[in-house]
KERO-981815 format. One line per field, with one value per residue: residue in three letters; x, y, z of N, C-alpha, C in turn. Coordinates in nm, 3 decimals. Atoms other than C-alpha are relative to their C-alpha. Example, Ala and Ser with C-alpha at 12.3 -4.5 7.8 and 13.67 -1.06 7.14 Angstrom:
<recs>
code: ALA_SER
n.east: 0.089_-0.082
n.north: -0.119_-0.119
n.up: 0.000_-0.006
ca.east: 1.230_1.367
ca.north: -0.450_-0.106
ca.up: 0.780_0.714
c.east: 0.090_-0.077
c.north: 0.120_0.109
c.up: 0.000_0.073
</recs>
This chain:
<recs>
code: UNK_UNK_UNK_UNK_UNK_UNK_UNK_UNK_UNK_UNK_UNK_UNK_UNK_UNK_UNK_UNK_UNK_UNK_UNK_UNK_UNK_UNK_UNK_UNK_UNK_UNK_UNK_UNK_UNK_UNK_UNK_UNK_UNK_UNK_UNK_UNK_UNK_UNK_UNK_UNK_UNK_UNK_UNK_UNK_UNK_UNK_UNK_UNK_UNK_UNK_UNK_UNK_UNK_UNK_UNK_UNK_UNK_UNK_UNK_UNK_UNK_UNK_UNK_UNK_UNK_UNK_UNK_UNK_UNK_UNK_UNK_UNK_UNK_UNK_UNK_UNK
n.east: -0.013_0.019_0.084_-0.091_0.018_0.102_-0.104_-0.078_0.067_0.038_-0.115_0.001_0.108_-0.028_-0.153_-0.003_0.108_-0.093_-0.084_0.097_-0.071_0.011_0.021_-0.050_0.090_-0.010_-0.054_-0.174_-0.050_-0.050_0.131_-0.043_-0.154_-0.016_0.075_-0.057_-0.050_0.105_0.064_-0.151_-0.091_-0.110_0.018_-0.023_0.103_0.070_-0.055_-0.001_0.172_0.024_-0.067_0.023_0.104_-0.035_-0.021_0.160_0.151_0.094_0.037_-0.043_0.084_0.029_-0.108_0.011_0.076_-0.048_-0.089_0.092_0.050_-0.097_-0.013_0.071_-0.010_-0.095_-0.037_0.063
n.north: 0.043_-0.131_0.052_0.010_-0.050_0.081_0.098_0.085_0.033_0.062_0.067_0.089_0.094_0.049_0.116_0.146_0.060_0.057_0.075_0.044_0.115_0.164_0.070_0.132_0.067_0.052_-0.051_0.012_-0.191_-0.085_-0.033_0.127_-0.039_-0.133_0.060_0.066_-0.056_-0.054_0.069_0.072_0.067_-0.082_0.004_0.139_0.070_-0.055_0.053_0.097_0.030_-0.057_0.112_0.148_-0.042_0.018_0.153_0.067_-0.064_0.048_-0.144_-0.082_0.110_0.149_0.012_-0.060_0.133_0.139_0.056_-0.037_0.153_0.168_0.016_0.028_0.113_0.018_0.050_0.151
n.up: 0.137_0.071_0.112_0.150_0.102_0.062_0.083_-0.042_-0.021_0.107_0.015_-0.110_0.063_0.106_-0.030_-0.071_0.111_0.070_-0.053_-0.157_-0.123_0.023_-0.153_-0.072_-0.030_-0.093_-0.161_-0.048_0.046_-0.109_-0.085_-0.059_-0.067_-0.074_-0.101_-0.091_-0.136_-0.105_-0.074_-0.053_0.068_0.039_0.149_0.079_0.015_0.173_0.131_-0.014_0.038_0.143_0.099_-0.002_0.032_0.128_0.051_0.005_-0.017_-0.127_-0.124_-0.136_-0.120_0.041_-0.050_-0.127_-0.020_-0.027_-0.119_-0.125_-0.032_-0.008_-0.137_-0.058_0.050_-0.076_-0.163_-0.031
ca.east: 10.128_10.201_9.955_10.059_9.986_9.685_9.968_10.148_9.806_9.747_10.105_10.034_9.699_9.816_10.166_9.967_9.652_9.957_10.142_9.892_10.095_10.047_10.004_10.208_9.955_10.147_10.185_10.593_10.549_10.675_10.302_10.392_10.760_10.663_10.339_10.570_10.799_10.555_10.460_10.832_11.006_11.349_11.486_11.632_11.295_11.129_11.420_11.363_10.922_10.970_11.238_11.037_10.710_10.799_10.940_10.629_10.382_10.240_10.142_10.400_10.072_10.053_10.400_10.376_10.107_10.269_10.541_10.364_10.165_10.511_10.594_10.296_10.329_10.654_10.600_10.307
ca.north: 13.187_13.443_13.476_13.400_13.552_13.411_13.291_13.132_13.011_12.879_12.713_12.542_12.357_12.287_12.097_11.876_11.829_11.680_11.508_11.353_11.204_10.818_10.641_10.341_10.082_9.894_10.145_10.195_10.608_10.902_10.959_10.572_10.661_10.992_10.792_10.536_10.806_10.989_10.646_10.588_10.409_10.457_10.456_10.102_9.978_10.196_10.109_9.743_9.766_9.966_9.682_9.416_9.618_9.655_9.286_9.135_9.360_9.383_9.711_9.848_9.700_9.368_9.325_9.483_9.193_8.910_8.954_9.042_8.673_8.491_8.645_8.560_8.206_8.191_8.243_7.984
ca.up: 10.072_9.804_9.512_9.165_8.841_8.613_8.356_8.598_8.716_8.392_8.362_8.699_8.582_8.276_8.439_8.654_8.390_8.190_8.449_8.740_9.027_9.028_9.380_9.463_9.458_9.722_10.005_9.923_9.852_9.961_10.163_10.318_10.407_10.604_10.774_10.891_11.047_11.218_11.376_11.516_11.281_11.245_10.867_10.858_10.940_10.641_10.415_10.501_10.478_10.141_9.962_10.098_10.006_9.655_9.617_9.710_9.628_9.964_10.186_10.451_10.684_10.514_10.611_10.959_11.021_10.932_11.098_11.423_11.375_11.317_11.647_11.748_11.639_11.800_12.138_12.154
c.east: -0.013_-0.104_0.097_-0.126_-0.126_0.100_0.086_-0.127_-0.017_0.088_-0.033_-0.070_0.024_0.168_-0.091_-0.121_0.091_0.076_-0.062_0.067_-0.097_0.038_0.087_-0.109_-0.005_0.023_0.164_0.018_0.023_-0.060_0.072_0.065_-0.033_-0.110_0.100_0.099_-0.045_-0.041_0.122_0.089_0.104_0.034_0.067_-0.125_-0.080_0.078_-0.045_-0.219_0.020_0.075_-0.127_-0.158_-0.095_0.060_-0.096_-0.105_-0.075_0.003_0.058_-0.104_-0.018_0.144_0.040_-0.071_0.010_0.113_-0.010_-0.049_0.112_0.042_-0.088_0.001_0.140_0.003_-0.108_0.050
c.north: 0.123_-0.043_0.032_0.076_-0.092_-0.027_-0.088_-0.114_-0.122_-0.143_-0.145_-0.104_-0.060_-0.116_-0.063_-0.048_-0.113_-0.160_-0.052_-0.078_-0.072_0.001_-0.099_-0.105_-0.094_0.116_0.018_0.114_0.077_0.028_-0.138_0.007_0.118_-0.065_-0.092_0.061_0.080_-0.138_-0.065_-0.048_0.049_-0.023_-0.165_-0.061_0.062_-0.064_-0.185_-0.020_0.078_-0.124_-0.059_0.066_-0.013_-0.169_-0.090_0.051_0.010_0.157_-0.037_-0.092_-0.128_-0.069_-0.062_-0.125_-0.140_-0.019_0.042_-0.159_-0.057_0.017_-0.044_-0.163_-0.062_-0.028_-0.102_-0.125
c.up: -0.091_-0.127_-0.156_-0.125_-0.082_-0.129_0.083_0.123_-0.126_0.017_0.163_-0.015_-0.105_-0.011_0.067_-0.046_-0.067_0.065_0.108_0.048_0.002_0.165_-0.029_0.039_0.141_0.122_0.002_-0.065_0.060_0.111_0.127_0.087_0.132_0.065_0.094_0.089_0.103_0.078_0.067_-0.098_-0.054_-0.170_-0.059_0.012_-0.115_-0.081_-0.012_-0.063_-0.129_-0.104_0.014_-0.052_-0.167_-0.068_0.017_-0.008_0.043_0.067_0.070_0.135_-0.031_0.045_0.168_0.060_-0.023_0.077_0.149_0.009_-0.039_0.118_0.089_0.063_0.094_0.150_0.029_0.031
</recs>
């Protein structure tokens, strides 16, 4: 990592004092997206747990878990 300048030190603190990245309350952010491909998932299954993530305001795992118990439910 190269080192930066104490004005462009400044400039740095003072862009993200200003601007503080916001979370995704539901689990459907970029952090989310890149957990679920590190855990296999190809990208129609992300694109599919992020819509449906965001349309019901539900966590990626809140998801993941119900439809796990409707299969569950199923084969009973």
């Amino acid at each position: 990592m190269t080192d930066i300048t104490e004005e462009e030190a400044e400039a740095l603190d003072e862009q993200w004092t200003k601007n503080t990245p916001r979370l995704k309350p539901n689990g459907s952010g970029f952090i989310s997206r890149r957990y679920a491909r590190l855990m296999g998932l190809d990208d129609l299954s992300i694109d599919y747990l992020m819509t449906k993530s965001e349309a019901t305001k539900k966590s990626p795992a809140q998801i993941i878990g119900e439809l796990i118990r409707e299969k569950i439910e199923v084969s009973l």
